[in-house]
N, C-alpha and C positions, 0 to 999 in steps of 0.2 A: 737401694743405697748400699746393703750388705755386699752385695754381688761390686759394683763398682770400687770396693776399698777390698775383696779379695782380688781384684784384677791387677788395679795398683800393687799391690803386695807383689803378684806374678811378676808385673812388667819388672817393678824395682830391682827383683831376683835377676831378672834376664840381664838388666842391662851393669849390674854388680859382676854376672857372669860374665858377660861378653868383655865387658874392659878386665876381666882380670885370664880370660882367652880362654875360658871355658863356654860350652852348652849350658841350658837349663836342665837338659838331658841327662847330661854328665852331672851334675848336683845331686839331683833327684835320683840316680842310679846305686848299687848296692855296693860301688866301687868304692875303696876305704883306702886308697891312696892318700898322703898324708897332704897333698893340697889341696884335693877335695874335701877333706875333712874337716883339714883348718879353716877352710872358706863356709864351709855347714856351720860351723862354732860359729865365726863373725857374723854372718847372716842372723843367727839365733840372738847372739846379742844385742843386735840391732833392735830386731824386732820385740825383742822380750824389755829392753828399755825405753818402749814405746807400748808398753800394759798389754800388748798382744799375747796370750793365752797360750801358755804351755803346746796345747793340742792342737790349735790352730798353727803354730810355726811347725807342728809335726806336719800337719795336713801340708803346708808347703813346701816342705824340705823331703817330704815322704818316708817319715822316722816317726816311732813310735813319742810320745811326752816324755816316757822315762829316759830316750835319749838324749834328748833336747835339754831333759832335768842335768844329764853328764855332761853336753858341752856345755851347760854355763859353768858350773863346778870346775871343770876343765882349762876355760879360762879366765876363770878365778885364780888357779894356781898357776895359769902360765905367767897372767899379770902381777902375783906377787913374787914370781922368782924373776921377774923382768925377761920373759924369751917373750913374749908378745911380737912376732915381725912387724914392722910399721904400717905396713898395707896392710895388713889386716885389722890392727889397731883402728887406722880411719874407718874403714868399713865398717866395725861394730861400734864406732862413737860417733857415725852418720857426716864426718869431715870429709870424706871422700864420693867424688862421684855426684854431687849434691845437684848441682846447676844442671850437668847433664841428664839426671833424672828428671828436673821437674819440665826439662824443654822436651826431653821423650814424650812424659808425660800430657804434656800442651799439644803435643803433635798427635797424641790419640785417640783426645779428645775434642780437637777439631778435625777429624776424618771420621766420627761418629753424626 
């Protein structure tokens, strides 16, 4: 059961990546270009307002917790000074990308 809700988590990343015209690759990479980065934050928030565990979105996103601890901090302040971009907004308040996750999802679970 563990392993199946880490996969989901993976798939979820991919397919957040791909409609926003990155790799998984490129996330997970050590690259701190600022749309990589912004997209590491939303992801983070996603997951972290779904009780997923500090270390665990580290494990996924390939950053230590205490990084993880700065992008929510991060945005936190982005969303109180209002620069939030809107694509990213859905993405960490799970509005975006929904339907196509869960039909990915159905598709990779019936090819199992």
């Amino acid at each position: 059961m563990r392993l199946k809700k880490i996969i989901a988590e993976v798939i979820e990343i991919d397919v957040i990546c791909s409609r926003m015209g990155f790799s998984y690759e490129e996330i997970l990479s050590s690259n701190r270009k600022r749309e990589f980065v912004n997209l590491r934050i939303a992801i983070a928030v996603r997951f972290r307002s779904r009780g997923i565990s500090l270390s665990k979105i580290g494990v996924l996103l390939n950053r230590n917790h205490a990084t993880i601890i700065y992008y929510l901090k991060t945005y936190e302040g982005m969303e109180k000074a209002g620069e939030i971009p809107n694509h990213l907004k859905q993405i960490a308040d799970g509005t975006k990308l929904q339907a196509n996750l869960q039909q990915t999802q159905g598709e990779v679970s019936k090819n199992r």
